[in-house]
N, CA, C and O atoms as a GROMACS GRO file, in nm:
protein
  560
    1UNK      N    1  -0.953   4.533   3.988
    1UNK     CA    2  -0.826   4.600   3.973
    1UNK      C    3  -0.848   4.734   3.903
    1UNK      O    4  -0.897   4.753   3.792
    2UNK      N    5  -0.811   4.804   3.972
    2UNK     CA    6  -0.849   4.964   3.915
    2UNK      C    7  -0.728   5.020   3.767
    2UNK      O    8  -0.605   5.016   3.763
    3UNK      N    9  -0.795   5.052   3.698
    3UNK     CA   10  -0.712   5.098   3.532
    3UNK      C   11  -0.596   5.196   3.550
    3UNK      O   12  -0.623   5.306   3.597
    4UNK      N   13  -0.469   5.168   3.517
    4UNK     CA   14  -0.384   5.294   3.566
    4UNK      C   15  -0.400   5.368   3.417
    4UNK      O   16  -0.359   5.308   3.317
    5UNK      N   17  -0.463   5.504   3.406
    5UNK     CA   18  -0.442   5.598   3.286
    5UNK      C   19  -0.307   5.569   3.224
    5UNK      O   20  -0.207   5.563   3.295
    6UNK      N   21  -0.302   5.549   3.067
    6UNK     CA   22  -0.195   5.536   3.011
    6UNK      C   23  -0.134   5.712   2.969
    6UNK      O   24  -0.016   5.746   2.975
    7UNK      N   25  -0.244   5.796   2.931
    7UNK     CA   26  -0.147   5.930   2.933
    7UNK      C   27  -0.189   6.014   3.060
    7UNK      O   28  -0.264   6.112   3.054
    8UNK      N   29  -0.122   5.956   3.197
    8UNK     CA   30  -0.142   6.029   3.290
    8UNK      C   31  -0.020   6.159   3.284
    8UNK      O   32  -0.038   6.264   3.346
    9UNK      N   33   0.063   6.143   3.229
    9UNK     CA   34   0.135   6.270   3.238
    9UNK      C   35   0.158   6.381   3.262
    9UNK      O   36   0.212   6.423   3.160
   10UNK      N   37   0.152   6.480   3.352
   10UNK     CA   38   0.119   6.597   3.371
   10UNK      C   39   0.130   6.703   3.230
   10UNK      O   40   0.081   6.814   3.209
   11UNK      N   41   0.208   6.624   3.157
   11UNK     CA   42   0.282   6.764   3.026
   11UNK      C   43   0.166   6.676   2.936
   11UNK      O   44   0.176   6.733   2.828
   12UNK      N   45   0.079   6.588   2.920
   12UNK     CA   46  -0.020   6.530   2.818
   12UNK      C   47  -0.165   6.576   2.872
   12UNK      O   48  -0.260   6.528   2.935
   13UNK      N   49  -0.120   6.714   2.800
   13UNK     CA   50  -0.327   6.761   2.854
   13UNK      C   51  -0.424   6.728   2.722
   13UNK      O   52  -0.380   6.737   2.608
   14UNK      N   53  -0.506   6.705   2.740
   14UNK     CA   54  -0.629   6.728   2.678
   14UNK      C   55  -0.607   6.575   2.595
   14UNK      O   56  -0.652   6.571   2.481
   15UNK      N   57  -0.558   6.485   2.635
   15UNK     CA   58  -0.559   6.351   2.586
   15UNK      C   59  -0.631   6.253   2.620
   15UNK      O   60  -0.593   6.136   2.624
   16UNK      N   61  -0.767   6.304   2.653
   16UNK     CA   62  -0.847   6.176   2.708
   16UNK      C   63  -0.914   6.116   2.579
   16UNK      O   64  -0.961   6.002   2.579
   17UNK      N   65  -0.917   6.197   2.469
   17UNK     CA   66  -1.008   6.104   2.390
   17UNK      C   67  -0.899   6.006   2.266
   17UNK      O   68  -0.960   5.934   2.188
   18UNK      N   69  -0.785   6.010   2.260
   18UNK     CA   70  -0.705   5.934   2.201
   18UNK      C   71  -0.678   5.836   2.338
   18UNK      O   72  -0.665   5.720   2.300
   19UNK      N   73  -0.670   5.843   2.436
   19UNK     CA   74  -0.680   5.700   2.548
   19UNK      C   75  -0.820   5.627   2.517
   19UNK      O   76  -0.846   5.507   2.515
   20UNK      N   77  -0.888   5.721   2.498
   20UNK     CA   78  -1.078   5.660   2.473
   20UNK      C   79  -1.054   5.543   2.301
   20UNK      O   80  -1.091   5.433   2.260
   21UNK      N   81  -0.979   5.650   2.257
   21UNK     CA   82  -0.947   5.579   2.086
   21UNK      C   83  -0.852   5.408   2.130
   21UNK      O   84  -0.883   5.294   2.091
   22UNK      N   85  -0.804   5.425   2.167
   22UNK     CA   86  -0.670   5.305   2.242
   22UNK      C   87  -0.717   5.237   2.304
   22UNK      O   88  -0.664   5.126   2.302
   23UNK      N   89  -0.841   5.253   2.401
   23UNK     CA   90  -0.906   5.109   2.466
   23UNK      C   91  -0.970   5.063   2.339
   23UNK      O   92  -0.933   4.962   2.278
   24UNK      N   93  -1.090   5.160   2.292
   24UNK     CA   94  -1.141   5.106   2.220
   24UNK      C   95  -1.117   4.977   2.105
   24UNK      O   96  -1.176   4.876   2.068
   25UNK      N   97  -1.017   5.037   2.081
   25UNK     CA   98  -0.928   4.960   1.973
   25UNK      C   99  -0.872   4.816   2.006
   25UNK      O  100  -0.897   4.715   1.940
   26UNK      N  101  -0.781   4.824   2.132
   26UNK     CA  102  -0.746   4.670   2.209
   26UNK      C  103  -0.847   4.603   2.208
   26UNK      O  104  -0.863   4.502   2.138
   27UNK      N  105  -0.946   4.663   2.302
   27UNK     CA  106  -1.067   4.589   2.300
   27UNK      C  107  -1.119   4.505   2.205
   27UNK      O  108  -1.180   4.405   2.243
   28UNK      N  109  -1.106   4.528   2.087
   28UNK     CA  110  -1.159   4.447   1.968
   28UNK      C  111  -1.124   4.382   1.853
   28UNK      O  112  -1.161   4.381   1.736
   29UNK      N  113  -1.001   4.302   1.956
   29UNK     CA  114  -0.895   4.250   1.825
   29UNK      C  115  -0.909   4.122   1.856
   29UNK      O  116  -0.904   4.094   1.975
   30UNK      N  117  -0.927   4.029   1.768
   30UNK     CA  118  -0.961   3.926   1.770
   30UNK      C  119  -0.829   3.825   1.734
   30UNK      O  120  -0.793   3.724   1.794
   31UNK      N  121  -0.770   3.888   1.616
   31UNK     CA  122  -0.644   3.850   1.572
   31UNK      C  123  -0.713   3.808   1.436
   31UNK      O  124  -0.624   3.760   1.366
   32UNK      N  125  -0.832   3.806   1.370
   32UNK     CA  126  -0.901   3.758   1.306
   32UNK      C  127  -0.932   3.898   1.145
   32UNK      O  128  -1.023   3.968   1.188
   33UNK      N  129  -0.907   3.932   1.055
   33UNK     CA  130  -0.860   3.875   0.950
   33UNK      C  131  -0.694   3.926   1.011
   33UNK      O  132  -0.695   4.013   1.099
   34UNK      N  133  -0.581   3.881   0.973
   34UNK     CA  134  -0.454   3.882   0.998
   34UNK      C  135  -0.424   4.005   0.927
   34UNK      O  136  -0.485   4.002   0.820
   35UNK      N  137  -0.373   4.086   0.938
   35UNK     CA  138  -0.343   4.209   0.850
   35UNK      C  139  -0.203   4.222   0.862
   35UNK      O  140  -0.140   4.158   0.946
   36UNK      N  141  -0.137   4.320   0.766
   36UNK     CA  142  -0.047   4.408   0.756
   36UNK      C  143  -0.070   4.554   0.732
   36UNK      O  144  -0.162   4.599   0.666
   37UNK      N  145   0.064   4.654   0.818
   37UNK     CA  146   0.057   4.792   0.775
   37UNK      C  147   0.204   4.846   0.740
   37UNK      O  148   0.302   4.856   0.815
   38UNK      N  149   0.193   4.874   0.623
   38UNK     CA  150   0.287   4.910   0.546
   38UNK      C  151   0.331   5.072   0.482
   38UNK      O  152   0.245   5.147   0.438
   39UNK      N  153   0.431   5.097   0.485
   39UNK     CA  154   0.448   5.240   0.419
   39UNK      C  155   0.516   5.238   0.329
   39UNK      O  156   0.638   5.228   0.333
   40UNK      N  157   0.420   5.252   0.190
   40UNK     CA  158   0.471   5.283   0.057
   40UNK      C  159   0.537   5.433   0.004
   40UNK      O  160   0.500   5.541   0.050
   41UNK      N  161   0.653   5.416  -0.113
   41UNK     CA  162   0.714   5.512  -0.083
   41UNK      C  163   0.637   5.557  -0.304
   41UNK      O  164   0.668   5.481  -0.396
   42UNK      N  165   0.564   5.661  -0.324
   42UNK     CA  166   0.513   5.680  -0.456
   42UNK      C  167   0.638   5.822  -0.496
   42UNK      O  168   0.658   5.931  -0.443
   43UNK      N  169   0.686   5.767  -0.586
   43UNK     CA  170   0.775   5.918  -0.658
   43UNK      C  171   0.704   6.024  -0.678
   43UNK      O  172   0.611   6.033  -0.758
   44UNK      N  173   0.763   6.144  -0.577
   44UNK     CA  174   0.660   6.298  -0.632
   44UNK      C  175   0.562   6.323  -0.533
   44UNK      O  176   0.525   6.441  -0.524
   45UNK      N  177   0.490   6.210  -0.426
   45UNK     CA  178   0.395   6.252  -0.332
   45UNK      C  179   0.450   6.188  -0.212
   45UNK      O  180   0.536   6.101  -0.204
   46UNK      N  181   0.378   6.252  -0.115
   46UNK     CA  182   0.413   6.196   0.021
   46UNK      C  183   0.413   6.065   0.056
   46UNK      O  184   0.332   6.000  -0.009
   47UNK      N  185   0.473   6.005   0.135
   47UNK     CA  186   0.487   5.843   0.189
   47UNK      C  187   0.304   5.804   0.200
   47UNK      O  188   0.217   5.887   0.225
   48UNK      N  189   0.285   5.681   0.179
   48UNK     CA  190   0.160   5.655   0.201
   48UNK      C  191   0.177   5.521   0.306
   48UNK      O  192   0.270   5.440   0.301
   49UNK      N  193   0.046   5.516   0.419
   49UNK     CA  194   0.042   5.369   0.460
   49UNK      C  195  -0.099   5.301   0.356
   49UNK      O  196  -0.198   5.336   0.291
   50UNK      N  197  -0.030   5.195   0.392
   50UNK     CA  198  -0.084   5.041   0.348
   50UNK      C  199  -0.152   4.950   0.425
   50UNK      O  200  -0.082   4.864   0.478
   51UNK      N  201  -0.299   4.946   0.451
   51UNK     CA  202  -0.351   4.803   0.527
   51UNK      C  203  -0.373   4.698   0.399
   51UNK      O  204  -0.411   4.734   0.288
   52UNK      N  205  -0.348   4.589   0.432
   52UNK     CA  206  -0.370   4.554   0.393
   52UNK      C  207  -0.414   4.378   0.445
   52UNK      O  208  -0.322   4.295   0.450
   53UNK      N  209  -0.498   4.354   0.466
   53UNK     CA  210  -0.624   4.232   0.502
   53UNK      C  211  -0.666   4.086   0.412
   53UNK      O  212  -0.743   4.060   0.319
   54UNK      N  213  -0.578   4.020   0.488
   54UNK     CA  214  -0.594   3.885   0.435
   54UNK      C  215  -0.796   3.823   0.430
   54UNK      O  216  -0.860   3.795   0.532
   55UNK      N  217  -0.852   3.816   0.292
   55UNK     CA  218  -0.949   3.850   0.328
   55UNK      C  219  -1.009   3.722   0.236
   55UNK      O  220  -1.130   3.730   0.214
   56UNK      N  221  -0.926   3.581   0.166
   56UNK     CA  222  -0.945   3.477   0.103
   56UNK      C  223  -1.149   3.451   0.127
   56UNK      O  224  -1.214   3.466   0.230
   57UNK      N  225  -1.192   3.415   0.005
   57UNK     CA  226  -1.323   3.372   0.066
   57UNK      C  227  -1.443   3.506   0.039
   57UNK      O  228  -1.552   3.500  -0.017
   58UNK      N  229  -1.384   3.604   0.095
   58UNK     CA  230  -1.498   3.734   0.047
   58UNK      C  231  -1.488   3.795  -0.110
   58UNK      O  232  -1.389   3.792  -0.182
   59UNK      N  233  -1.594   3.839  -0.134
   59UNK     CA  234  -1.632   3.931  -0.253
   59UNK      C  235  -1.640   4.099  -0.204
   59UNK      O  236  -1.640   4.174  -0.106
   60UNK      N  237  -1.645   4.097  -0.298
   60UNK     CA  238  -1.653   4.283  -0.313
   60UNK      C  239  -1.779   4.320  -0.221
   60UNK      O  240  -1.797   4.396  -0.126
   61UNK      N  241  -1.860   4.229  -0.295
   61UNK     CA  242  -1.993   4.274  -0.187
   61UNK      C  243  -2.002   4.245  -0.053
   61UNK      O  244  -2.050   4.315   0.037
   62UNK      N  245  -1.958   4.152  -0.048
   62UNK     CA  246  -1.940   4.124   0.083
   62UNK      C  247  -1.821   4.210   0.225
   62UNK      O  248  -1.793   4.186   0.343
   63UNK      N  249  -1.783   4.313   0.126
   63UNK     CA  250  -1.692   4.350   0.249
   63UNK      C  251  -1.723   4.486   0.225
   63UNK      O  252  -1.753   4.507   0.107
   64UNK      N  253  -1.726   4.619   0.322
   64UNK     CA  254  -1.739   4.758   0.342
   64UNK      C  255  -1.652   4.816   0.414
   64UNK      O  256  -1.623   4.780   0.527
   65UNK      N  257  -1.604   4.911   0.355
   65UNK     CA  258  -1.485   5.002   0.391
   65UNK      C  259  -1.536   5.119   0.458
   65UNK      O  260  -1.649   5.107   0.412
   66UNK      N  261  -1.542   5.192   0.509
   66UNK     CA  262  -1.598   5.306   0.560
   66UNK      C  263  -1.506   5.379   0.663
   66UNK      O  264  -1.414   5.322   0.723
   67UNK      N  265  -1.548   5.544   0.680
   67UNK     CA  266  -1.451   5.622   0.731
   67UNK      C  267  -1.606   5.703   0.833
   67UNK      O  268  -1.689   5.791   0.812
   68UNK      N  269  -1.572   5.605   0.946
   68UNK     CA  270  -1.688   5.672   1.053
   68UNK      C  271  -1.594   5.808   1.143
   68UNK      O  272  -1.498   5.763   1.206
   69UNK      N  273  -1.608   5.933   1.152
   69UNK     CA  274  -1.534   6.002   1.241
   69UNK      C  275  -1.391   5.981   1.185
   69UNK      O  276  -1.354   6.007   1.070
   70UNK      N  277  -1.315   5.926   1.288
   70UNK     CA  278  -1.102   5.918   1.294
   70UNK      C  279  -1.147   5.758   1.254
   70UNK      O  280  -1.050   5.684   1.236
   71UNK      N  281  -1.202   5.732   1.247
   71UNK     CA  282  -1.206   5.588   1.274
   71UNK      C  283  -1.236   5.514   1.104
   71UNK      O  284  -1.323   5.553   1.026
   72UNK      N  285  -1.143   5.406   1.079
   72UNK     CA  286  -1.126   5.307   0.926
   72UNK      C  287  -1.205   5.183   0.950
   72UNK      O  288  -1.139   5.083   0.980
   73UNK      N  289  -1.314   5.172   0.945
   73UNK     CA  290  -1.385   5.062   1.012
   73UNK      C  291  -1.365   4.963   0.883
   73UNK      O  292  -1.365   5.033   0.782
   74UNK      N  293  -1.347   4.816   0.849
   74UNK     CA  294  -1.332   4.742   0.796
   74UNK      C  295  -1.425   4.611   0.843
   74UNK      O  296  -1.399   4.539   0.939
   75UNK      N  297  -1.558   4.593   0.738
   75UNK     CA  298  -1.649   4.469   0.785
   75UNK      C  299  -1.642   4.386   0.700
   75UNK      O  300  -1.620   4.428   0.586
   76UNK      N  301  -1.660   4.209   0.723
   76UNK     CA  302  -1.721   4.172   0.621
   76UNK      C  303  -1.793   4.062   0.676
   76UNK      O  304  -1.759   3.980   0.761
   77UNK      N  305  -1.908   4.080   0.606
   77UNK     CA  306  -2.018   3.974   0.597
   77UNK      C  307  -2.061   3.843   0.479
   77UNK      O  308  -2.098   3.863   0.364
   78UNK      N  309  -2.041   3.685   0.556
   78UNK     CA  310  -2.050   3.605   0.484
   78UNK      C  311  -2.160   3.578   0.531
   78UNK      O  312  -2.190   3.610   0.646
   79UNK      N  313  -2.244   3.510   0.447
   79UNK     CA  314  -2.380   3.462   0.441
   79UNK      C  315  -2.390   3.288   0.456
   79UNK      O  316  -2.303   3.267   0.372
   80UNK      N  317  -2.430   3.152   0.500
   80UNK     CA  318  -2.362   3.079   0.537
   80UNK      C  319  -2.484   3.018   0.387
   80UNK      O  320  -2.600   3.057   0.380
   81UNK      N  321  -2.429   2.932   0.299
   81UNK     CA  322  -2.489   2.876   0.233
   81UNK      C  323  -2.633   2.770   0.271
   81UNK      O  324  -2.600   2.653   0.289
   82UNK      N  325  -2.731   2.787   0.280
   82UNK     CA  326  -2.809   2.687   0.310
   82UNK      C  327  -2.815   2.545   0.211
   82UNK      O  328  -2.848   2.434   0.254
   83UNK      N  329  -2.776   2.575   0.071
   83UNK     CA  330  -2.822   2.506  -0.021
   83UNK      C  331  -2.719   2.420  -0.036
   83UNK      O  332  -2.754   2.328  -0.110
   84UNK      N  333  -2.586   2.406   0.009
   84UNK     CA  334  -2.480   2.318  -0.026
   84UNK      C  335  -2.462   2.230   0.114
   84UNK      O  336  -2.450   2.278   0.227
   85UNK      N  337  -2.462   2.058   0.068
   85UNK     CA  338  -2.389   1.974   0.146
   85UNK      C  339  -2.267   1.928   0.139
   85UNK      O  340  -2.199   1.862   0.062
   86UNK      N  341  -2.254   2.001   0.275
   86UNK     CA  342  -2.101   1.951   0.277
   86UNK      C  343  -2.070   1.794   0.351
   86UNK      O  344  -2.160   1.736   0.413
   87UNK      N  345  -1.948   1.741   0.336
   87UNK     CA  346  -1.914   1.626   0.381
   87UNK      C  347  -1.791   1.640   0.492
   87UNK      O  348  -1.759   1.567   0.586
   88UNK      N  349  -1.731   1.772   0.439
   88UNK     CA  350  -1.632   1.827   0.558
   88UNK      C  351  -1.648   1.992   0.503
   88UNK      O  352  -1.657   2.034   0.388
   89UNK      N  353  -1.648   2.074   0.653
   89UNK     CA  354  -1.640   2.245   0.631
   89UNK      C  355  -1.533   2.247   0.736
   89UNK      O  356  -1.538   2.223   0.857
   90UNK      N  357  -1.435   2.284   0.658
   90UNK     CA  358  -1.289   2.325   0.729
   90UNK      C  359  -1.324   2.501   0.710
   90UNK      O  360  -1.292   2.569   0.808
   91UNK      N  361  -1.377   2.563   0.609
   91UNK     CA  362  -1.358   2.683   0.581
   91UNK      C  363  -1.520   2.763   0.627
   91UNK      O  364  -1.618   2.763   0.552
   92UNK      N  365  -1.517   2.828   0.764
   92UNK     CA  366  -1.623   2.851   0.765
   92UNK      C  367  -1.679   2.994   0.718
   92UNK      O  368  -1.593   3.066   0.667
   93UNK      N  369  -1.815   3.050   0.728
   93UNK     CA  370  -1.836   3.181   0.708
   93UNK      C  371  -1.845   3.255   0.779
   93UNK      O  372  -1.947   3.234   0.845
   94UNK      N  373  -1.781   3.361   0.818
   94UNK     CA  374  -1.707   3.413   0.906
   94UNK      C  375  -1.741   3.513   0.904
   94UNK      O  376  -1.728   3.552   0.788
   95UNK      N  377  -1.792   3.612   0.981
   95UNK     CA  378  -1.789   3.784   1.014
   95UNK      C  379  -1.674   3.840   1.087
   95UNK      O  380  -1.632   3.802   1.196
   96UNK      N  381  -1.626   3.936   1.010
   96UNK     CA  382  -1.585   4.059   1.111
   96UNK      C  383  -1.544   4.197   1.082
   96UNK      O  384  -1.570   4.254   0.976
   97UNK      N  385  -1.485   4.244   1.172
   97UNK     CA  386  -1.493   4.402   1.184
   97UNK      C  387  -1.347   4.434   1.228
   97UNK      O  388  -1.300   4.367   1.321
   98UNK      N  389  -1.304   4.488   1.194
   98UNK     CA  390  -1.108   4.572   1.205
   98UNK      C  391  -1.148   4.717   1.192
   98UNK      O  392  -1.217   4.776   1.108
   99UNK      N  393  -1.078   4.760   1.311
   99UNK     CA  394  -1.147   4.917   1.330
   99UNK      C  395  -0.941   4.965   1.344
   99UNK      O  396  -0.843   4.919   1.402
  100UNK      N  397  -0.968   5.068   1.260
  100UNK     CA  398  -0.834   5.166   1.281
  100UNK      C  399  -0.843   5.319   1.307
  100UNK      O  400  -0.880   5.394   1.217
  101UNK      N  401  -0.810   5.363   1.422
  101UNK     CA  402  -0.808   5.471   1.472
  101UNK      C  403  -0.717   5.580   1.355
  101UNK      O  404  -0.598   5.563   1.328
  102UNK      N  405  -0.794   5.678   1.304
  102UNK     CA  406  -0.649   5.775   1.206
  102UNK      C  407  -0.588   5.908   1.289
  102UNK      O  408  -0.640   5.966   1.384
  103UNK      N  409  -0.506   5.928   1.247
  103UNK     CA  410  -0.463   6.070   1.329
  103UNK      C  411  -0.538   6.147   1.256
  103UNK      O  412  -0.593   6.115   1.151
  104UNK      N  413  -0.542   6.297   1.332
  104UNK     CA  414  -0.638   6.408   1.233
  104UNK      C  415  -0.473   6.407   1.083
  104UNK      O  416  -0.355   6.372   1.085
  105UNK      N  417  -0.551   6.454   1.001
  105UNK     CA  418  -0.515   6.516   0.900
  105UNK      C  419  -0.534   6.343   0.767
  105UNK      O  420  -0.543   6.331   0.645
  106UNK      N  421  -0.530   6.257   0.873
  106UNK     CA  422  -0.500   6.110   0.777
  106UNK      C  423  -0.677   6.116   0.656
  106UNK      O  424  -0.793   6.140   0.691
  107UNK      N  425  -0.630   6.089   0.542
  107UNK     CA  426  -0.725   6.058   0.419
  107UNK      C  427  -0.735   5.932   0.350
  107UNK      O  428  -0.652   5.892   0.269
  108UNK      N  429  -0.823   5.879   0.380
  108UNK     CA  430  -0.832   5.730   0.287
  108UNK      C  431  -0.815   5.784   0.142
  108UNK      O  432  -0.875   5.888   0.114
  109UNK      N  433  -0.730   5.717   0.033
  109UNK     CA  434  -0.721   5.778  -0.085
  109UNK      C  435  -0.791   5.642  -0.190
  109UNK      O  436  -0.831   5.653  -0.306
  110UNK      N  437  -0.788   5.514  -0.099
  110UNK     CA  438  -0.901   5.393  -0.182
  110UNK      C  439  -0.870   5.271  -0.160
  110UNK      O  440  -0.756   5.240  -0.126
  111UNK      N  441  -0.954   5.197  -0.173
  111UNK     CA  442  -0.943   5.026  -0.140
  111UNK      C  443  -0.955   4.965  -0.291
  111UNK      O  444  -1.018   5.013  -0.386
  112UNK      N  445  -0.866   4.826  -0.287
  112UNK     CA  446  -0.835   4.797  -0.403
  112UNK      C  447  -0.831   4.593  -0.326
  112UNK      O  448  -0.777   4.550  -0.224
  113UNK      N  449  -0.916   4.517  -0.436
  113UNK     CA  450  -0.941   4.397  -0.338
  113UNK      C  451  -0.855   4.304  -0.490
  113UNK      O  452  -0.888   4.325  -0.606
  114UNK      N  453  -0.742   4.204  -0.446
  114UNK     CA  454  -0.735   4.185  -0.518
  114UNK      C  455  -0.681   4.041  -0.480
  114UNK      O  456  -0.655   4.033  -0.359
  115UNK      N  457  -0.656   3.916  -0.558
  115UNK     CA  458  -0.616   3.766  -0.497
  115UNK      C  459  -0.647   3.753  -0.362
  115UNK      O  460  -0.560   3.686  -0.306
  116UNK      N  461  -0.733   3.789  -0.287
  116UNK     CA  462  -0.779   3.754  -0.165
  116UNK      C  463  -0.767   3.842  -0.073
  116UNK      O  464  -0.831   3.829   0.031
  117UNK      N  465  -0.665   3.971  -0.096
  117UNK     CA  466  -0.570   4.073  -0.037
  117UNK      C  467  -0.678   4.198  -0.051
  117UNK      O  468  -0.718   4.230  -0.163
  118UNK      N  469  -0.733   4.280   0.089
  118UNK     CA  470  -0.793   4.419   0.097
  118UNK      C  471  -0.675   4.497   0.057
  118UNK      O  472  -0.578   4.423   0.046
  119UNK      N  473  -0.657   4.579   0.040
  119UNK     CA  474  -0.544   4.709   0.047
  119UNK      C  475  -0.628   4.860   0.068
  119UNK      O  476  -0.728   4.890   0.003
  120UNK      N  477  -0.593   4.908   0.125
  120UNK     CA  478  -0.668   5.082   0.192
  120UNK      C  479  -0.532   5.142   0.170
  120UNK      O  480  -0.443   5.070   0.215
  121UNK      N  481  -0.489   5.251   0.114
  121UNK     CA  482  -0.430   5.334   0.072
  121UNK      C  483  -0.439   5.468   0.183
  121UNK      O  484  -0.552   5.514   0.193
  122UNK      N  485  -0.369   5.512   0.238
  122UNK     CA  486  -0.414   5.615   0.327
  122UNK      C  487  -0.273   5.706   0.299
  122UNK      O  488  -0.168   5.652   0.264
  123UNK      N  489  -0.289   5.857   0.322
  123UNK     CA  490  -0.216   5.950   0.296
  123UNK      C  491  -0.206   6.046   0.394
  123UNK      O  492  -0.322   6.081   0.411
  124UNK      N  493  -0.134   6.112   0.471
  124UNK     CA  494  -0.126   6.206   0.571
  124UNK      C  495  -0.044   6.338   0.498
  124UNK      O  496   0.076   6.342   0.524
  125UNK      N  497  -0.083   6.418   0.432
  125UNK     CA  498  -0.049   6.570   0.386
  125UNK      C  499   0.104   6.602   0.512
  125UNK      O  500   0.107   6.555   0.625
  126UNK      N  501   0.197   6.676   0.459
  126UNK     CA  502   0.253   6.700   0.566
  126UNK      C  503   0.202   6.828   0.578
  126UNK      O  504   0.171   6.915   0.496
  127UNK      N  505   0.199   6.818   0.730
  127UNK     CA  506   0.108   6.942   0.808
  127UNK      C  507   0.168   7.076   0.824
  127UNK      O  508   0.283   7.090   0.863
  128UNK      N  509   0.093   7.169   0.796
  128UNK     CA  510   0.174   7.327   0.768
  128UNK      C  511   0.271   7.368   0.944
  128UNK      O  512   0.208   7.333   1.044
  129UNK      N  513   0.358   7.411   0.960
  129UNK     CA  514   0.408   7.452   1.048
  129UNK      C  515   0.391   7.630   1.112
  129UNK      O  516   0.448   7.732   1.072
  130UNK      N  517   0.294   7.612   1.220
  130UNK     CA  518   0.281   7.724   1.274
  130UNK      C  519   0.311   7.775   1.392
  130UNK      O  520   0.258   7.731   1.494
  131UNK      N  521   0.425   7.904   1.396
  131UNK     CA  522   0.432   7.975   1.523
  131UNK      C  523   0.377   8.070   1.555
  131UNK      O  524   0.394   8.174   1.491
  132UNK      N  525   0.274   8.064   1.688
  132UNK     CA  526   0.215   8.198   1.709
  132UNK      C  527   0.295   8.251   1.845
  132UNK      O  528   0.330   8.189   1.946
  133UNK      N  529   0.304   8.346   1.819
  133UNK     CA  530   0.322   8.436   1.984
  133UNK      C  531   0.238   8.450   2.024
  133UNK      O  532   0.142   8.492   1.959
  134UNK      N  533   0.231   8.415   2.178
  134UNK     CA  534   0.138   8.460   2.309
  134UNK      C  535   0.190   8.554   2.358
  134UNK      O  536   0.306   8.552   2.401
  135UNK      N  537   0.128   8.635   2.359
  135UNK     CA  538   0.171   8.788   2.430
  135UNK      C  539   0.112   8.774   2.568
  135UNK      O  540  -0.006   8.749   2.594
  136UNK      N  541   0.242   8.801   2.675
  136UNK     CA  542   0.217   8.813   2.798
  136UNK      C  543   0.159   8.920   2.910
  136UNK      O  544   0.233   9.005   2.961
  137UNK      N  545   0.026   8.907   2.939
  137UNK     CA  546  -0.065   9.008   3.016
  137UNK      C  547   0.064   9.107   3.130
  137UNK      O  548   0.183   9.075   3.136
  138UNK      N  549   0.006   9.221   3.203
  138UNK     CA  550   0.137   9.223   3.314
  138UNK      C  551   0.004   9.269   3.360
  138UNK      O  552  -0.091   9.275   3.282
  139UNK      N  553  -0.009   9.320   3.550
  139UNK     CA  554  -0.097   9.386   3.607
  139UNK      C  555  -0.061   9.574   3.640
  139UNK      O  556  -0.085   9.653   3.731
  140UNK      N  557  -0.009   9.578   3.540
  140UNK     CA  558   0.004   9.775   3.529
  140UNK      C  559  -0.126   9.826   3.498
  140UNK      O  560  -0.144   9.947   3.485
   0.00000   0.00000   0.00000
């Protein structure tokens, strides 16, 4: 079955690499840690969003935040105990990866891990407003 372009639009030029950002992204959702995204409102600065990643079970060390390119990559790595017998493992050790695409101008401002809960803090500046004139060629 052939892919119908999602910004085929004639008035959406130069949008192939935010469609490239949007597969990418579907592609790799597992549903696996469960998250929320939230927009906090701080007195005096701009609105901020909120991820924040149900993440019970990991340590600090065990999880990495990182800002590859546009992209909020979120890993974590459990190590599976060799040395403990269990009699029942309902809770296993689990890897994974939550990737978030940012718009340009977006800034991670910090991750904060706390009762089981990731939180990433992110901030978008509001963006300066510019009009330029295009001056129109004639053939005189």
């Amino acid at each position: 079955m052939s892919r119908i372009p999602t910004l085929s639009s004639p008035f959406l030029l130069g949008f192939d690499e935010v469609e490239r950002a949007l597969d990418r992204v579907m592609k790799g959702s597992d549903g696996y840690p469960p998250y929320n995204v939230e927009r906090v409102s701080v007195p005096g600065q701009p609105d901020r969003l909120r991820i924040t990643l149900a993440v019970a079970g990991f340590t600090r060390d065990q999880l990495d935040v990182t800002l590859e390119e546009k992209e909020l990559v979120i890993r974590g790595r459990q190590l599976d105990e060799t040395d403990r017998v269990y009699l029942h493992r309902g809770i296993a050790a689990r890897q994974f990866q939550r990737t978030f695409v940012l718009a340009d101008g977006m800034r991670v401002i910090g991750a904060d891990l706390k009762n089981g809960l990731l939180s990433v803090d992110l901030v978008r500046p509001e963006p300066e407003r510019v009009v330029r004139r295009i001056s129109i060629a004639t053939d005189e």
